[in-house]
C-alpha positions in Angstrom: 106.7 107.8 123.2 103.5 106.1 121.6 104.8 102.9 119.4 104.0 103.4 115.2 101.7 101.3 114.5 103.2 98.5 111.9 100.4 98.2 108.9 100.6 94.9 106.7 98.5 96.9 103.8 97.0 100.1 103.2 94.5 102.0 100.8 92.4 105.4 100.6 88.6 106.1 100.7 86.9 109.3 100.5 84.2 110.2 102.6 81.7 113.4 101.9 80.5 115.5 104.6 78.6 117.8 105.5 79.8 120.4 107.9 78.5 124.0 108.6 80.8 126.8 108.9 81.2 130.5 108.8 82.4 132.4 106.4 82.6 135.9 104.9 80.2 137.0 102.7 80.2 140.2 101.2 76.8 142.8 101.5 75.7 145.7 99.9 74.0 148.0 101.8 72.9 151.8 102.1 74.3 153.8 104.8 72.0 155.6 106.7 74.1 158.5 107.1 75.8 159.4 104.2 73.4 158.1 101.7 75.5 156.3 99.6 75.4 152.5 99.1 79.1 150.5 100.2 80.0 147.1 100.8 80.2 145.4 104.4 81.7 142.4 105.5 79.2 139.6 107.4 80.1 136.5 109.3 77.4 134.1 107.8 77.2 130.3 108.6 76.7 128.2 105.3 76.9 124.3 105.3 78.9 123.0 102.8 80.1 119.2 101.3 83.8 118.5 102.4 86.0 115.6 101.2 87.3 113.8 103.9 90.6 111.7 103.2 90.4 108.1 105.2 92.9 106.1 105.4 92.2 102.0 106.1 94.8 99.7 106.7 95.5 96.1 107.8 97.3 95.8 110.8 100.4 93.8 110.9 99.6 90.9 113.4 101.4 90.1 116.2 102.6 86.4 116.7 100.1 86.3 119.7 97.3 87.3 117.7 98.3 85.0 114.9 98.1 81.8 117.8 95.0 83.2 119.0 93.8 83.0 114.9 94.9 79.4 114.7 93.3 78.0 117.8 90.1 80.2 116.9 90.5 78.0 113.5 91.5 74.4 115.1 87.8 75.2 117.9 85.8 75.5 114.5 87.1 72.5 112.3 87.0 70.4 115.5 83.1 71.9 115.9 82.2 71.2 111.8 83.9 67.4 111.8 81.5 66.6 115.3 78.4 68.1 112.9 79.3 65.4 110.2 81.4 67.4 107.9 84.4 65.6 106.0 88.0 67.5 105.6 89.0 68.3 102.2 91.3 65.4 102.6 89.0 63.0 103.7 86.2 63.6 100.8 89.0 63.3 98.3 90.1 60.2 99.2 85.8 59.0 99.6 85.5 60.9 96.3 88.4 58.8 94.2 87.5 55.4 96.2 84.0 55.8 94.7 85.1 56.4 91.6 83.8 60.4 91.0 84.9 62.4 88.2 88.5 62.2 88.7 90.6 60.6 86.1 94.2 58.8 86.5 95.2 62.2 85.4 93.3 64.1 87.8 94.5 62.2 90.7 98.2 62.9 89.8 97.5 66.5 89.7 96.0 66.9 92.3 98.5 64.8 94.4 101.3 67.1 92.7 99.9 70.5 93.9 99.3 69.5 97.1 102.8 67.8 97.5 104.3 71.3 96.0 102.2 73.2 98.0 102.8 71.4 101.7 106.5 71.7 100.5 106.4 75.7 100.4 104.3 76.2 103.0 107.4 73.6 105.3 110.0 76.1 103.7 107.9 79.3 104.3 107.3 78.4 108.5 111.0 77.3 108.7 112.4 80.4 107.1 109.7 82.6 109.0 110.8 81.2 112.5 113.8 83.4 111.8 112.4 86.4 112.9 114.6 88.9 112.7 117.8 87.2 112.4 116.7 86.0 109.1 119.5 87.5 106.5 118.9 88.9 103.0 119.4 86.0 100.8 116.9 84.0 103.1 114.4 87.0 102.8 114.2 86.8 98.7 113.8 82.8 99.1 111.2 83.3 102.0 110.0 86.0 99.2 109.8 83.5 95.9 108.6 80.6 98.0 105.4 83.0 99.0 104.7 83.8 95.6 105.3 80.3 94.3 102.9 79.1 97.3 100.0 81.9 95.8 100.4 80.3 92.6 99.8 76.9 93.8 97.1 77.3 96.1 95.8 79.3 93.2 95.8 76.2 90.7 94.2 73.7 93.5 91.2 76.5 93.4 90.8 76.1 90.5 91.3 72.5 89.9 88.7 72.1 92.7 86.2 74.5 91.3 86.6 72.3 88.1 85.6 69.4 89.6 82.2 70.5 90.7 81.1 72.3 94.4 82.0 68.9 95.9 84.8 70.4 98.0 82.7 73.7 98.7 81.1 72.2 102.1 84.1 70.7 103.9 84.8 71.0 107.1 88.3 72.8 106.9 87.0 75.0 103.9 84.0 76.6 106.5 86.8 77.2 109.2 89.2 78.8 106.7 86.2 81.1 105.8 85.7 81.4 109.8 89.6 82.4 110.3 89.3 84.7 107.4 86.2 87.0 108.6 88.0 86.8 112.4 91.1 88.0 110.9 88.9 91.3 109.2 87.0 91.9 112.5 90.5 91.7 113.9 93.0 93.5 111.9 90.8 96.2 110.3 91.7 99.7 110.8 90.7 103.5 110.0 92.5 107.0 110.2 90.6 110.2 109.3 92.9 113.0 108.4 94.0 114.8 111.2 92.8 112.1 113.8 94.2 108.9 115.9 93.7 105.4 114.4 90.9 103.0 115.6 89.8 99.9 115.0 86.8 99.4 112.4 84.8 97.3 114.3 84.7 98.0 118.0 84.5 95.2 120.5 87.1 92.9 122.6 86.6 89.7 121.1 85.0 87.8 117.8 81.3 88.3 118.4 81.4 92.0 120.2 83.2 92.7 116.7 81.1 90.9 114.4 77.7 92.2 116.1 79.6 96.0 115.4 80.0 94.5 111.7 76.3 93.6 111.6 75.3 97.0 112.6 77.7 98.8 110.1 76.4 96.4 107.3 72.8 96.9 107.8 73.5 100.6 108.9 75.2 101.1 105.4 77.9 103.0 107.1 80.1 104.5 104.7 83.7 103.5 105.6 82.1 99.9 105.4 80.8 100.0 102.2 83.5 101.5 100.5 86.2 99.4 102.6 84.9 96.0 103.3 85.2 94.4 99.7 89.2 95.7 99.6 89.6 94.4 103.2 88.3 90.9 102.7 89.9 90.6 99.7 93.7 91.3 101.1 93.1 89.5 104.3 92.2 86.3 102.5 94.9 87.1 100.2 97.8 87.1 103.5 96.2 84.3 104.7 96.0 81.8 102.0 99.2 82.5 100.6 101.8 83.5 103.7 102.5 87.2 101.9 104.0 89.1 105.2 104.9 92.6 103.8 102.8 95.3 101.5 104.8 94.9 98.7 104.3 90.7 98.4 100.7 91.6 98.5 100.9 94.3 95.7 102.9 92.0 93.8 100.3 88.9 94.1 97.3 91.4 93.4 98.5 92.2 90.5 99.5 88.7 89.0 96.0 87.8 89.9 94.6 90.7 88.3 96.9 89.7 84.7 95.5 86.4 84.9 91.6 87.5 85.6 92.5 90.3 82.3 94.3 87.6 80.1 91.3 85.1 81.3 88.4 87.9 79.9 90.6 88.4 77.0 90.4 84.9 76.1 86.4 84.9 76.1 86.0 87.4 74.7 88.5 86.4 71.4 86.5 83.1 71.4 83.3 84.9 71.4 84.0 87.0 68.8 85.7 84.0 66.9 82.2 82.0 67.0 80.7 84.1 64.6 83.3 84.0 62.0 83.1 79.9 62.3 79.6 80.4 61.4 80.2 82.9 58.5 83.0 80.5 57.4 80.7 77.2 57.3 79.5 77.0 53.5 76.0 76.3 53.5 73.8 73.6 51.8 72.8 74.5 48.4 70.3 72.6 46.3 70.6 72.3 42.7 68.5 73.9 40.5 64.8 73.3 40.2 63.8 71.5 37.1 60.7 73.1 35.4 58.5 70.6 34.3 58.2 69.8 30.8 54.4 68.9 29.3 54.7 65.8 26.8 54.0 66.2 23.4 53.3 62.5 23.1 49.6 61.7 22.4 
């Protein structure tokens, strides 16, 4: 018996097709022995625009494929530091020695966060060596320690993004983005109703798959323009924040879509705020003009 398949996420697309196919269609017609007209059946073949349901889904990866992802990382950092790129670690520490825009403030921040967030990530590799003798009080800690880990990694985004693009260029940042779009070529899948799964882009290793990726982009195939945005999306998700099951995921996407919502409510109130500060700034006002008064004096 065929093995199920585990799926870390999943979500629906819609495809429209046109098919042909026969159907009934109903004639009128005068028969040419009795005289009279009567209604016949004929097979006909019509083409007509189906909805196909299409099911894409990240696959759950195995702990060998997760090894093959971190060495596939560790070639590509090694391969950006020999080309002259610094670690995010390493500019930091050139960045405050030279005296950038970080304040005492800053530095402390920053320090914090990345304490906090090596602590998490400690607990979440401990807890997730486990396996499957991990018990159910040390599933919701693995659980909250996830989520707390989003939310961290989240804040150093943004603290980074503050500062400037300085960190945008580093080394470890181009091989996380490398990781990421390995783990998509990798993990990828489809299911058309009625049909076996299969990978999204075909190939045995990274660049047969991202040549097939190349081809669907410029192609504009259909499953790839309605998938790819979702997939990237969760798979950098799962991999910058350790979120190992469907409903972690759920749960992160939608405190990241609260904050983006509470963020463009914010703007917005301030934007429509501005004009009232203006409307509520008295203006100038001169005094009245004095006419001037001929003299009578001679």
């Amino acid at each position: 018996m065929k093995e199920k398949m585990k799926k870390l996420y999943s979500f629906k697309i819609s495809l429209k097709e046109e098919v042909i196919k026969e159907v009934e269609k109903k004639i009128r017609r005068k028969n040419k022995e009795t005289g009279k007209m009567e209604s016949i059946s004929k097979t006909v073949e019509k083409t007509v625009t189906e909805t196909i349901p299409v099911e894409v889904f990240i696959k759950h990866p195995s702990r060998d494929l997760l090894e093959d992802g971190d060495m596939f990382y560790s070639v590509w950092l090694n391969k950006y530091i020999k080309m002259g790129l610094l670690t995010r670690s390493m500019l930091t520490k050139q960045y405050l020695d030279a005296g950038g825009q970080f304040t005492e403030e800053n530095k402390e921040e920053y320090a914090t966060l990345m304490l906090e967030a090596f602590n998490k990530q400690s607990a979440i590799e401990s807890l997730t060596a486990l396996g499957k003798s991990i018990n159910e009080e040390q599933q919701i800690r693995l659980n909250k320690y996830v989520q707390e880990l989003a939310v961290i990694r989240r804040s150093l985004t943004d603290f980074e993004l503050l500062q400037g693009s300085i960190f945008e260029h580093t080394a470890d940042n181009k091989a996380r983005n490398k990781a990421v779009l390995w783990y998509v070529l990798a993990l990828a899948w489809v299911q058309a109703d009625g049909e076996e799964p299969a990978p999204l882009f075909a190939g045995i290793d990274f660049d047969s798959r991202y040549n097939d990726y190349v081809l669907k982009e410029e192609g504009e195939d259909p499953i790839f323009q309605q998938a790819i945005s979702q997939i990237t999306s969760i798979v950098t998700l799962w991999y910058m924040s350790g979120a190992n099951d469907s409903e972690a995921l759920k749960q992160l996407l939608q405190e990241i879509e609260q904050q983006e919502e509470g963020s463009a409510a914010a703007a917005e109130e301030e934007e429509e705020e501005k004009p009232r500060k203006v409307a509520a700034t008295p203006k100038k006002t001169r005094g009245p003009k004095k006419k001037a008064v001929a003299s009578n004096e001679t």
